[in-house]
TORLUMTI-800857 format. One record per residue: residue number from 1; residue in three letters; chain; x, y, z of N, C-alpha, C in turn. Coordinates in nm, 2 decimals. Last residue first. Layout:
<atoms>
num|residu|chaine|nc1|nc2|nc3|cac1|cac2|cac3|cc1|cc2|cc3
NUM|ALA|A|X|Y|Z|X|Y|Z|X|Y|Z
...
</atoms>
This chain:
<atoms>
num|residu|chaine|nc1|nc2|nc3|cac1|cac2|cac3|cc1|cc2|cc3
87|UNK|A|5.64|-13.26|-0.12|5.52|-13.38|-0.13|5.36|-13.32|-0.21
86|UNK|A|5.86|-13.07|-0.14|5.84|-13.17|-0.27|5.70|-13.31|-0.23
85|UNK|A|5.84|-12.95|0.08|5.76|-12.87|-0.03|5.81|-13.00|-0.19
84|UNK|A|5.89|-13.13|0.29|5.79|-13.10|0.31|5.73|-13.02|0.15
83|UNK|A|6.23|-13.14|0.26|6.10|-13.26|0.23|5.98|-13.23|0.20
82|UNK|A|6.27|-12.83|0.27|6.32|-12.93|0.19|6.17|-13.04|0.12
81|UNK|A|6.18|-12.84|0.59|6.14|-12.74|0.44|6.14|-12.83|0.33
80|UNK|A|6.39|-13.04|0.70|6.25|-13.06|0.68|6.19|-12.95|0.61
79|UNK|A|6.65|-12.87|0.63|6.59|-13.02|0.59|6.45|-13.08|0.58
78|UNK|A|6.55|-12.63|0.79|6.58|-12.68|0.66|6.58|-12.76|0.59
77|UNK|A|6.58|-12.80|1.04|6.45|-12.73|1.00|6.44|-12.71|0.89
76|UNK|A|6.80|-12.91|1.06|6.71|-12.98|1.09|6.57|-12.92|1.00
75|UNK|A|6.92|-12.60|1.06|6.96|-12.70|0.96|6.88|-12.80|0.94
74|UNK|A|6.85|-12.50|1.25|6.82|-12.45|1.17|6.85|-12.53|1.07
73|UNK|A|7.01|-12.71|1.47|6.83|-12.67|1.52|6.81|-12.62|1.34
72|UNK|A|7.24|-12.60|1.43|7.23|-12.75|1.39|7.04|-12.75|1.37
71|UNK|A|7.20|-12.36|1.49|7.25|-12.33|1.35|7.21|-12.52|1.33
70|UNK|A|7.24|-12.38|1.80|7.15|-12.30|1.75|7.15|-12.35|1.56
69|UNK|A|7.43|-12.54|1.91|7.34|-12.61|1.92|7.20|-12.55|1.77
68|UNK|A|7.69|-12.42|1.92|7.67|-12.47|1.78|7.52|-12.53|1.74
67|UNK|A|7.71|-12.35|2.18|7.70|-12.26|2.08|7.67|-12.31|1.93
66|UNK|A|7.70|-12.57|2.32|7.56|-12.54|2.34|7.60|-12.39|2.21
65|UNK|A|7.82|-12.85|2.12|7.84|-12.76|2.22|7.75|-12.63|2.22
64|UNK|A|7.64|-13.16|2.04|7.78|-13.03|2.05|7.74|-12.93|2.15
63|UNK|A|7.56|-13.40|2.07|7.65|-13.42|2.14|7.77|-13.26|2.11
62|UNK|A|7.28|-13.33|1.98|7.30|-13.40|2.10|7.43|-13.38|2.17
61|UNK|A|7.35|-13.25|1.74|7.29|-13.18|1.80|7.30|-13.22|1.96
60|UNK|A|7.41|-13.50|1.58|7.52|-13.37|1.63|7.51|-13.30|1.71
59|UNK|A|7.21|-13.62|1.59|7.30|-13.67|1.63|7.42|-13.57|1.68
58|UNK|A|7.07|-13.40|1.37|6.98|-13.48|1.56|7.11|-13.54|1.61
57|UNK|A|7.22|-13.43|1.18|7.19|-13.32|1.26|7.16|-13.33|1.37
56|UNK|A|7.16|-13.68|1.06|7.28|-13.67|1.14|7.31|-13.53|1.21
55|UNK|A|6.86|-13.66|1.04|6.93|-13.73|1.18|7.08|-13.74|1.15
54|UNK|A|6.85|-13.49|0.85|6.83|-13.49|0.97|6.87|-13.57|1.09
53|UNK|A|7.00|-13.64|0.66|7.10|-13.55|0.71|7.04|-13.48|0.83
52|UNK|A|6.81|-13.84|0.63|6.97|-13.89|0.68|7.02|-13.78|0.71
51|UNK|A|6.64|-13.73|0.48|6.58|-13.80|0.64|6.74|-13.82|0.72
50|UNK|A|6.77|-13.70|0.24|6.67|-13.55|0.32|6.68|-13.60|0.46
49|UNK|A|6.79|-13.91|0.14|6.88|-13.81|0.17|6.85|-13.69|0.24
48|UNK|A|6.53|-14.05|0.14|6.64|-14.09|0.22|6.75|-13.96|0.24
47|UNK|A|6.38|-13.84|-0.06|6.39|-13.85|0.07|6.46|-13.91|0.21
46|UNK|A|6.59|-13.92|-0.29|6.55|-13.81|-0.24|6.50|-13.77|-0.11
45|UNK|A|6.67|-14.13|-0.44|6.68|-14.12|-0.31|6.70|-13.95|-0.21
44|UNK|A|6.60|-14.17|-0.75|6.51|-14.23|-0.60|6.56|-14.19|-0.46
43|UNK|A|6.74|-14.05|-0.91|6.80|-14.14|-0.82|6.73|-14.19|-0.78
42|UNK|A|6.62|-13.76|-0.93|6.60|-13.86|-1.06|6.70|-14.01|-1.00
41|UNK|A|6.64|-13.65|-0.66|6.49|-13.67|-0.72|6.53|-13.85|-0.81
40|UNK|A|6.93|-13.63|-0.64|6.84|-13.70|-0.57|6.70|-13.74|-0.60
39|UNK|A|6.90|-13.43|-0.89|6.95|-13.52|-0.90|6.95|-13.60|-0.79
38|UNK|A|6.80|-13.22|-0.75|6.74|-13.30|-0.86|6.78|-13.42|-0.92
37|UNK|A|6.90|-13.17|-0.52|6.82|-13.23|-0.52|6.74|-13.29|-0.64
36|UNK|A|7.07|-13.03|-0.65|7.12|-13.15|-0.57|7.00|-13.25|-0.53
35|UNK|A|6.98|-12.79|-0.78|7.06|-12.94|-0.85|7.09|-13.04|-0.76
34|UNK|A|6.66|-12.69|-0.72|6.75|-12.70|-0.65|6.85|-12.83|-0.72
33|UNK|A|6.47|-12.33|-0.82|6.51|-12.47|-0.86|6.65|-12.56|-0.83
32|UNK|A|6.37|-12.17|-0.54|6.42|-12.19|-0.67|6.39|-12.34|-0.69
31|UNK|A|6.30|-12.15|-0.32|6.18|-12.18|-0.36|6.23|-12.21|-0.52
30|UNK|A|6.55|-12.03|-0.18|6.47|-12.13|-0.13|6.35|-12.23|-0.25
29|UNK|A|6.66|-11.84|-0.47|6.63|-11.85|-0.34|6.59|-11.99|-0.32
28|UNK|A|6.93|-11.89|-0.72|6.79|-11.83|-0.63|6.77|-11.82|-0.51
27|UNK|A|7.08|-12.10|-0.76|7.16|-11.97|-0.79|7.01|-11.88|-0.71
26|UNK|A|7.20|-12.40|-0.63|7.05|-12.31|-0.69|7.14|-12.19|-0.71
25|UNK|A|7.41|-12.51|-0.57|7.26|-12.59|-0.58|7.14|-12.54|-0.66
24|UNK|A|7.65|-12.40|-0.51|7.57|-12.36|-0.64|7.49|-12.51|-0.67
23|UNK|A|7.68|-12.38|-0.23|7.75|-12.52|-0.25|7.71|-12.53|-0.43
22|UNK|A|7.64|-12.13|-0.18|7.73|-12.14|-0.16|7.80|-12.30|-0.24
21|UNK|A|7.36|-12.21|-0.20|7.40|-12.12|-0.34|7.53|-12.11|-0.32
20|UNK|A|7.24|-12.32|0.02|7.28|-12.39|-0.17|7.32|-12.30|-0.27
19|UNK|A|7.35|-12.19|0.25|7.40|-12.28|0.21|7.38|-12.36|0.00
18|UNK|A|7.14|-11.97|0.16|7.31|-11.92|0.18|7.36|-12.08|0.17
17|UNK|A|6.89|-12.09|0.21|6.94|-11.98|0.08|7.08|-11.99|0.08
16|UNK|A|6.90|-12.21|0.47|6.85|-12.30|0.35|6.96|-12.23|0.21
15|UNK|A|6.99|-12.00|0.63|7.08|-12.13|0.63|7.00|-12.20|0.49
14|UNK|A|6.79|-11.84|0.56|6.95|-11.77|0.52|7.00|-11.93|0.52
13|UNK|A|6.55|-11.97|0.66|6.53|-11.91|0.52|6.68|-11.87|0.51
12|UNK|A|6.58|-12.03|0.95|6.62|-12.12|0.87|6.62|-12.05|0.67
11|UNK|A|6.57|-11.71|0.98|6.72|-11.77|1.01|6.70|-11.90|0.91
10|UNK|A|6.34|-11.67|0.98|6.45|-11.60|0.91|6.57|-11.70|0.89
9|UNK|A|6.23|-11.84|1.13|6.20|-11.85|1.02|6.34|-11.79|0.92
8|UNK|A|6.35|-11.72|1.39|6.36|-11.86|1.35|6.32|-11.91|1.21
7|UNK|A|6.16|-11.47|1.35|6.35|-11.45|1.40|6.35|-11.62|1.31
6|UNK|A|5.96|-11.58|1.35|5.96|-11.47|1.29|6.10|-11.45|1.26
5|UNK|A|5.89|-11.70|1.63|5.90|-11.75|1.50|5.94|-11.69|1.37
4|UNK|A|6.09|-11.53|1.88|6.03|-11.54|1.75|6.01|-11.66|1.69
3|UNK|A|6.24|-11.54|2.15|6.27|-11.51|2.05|6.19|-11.57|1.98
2|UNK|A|6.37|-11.29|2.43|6.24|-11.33|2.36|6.32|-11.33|2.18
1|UNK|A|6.61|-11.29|2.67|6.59|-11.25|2.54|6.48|-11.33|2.47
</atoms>
């Protein structure tokens, strides 16, 4: 099975979108305006908290099971969206 950046994009764009509106971070999309993170912002520990849940992804990722491997990879990637559009 051939798969995409196109597919992989998708995917981290639903896990970013679907998780903060689930947890009502944002009521929008990806590019909205995000409460958890603004409130990380006005803390200082905005990027700590970004860098920490990658590596507890990287840690998870290591030790689960090859079906869960996919969605932890997307979450990683998410996380880095995240950091990447507040620099």
């Amino acid at each position: 099975m051939s798969k995409t950046f196109v597919e992989f994009s998708a995917a981290v764009k639903d896990s970013v979108e679907g998780h903060a509106k689930r947890k009502n971070y944002t009521t929008g999309g990806a590019d909205d305006e995000n409460q958890l993170l603004k409130v990380c912002t006005m803390l200082g520990i905005h990027d700590a908290h970004g860098i920490g849940e990658i590596i507890y992804k990287a840690v998870e990722y290591l030790k689960a099971p090859q079906a869960t491997k996919k969605i932890l990879l997307e979450k990683i990637a998410g996380w880095s969206f995240v950091l990447w559009r507040e620099l």
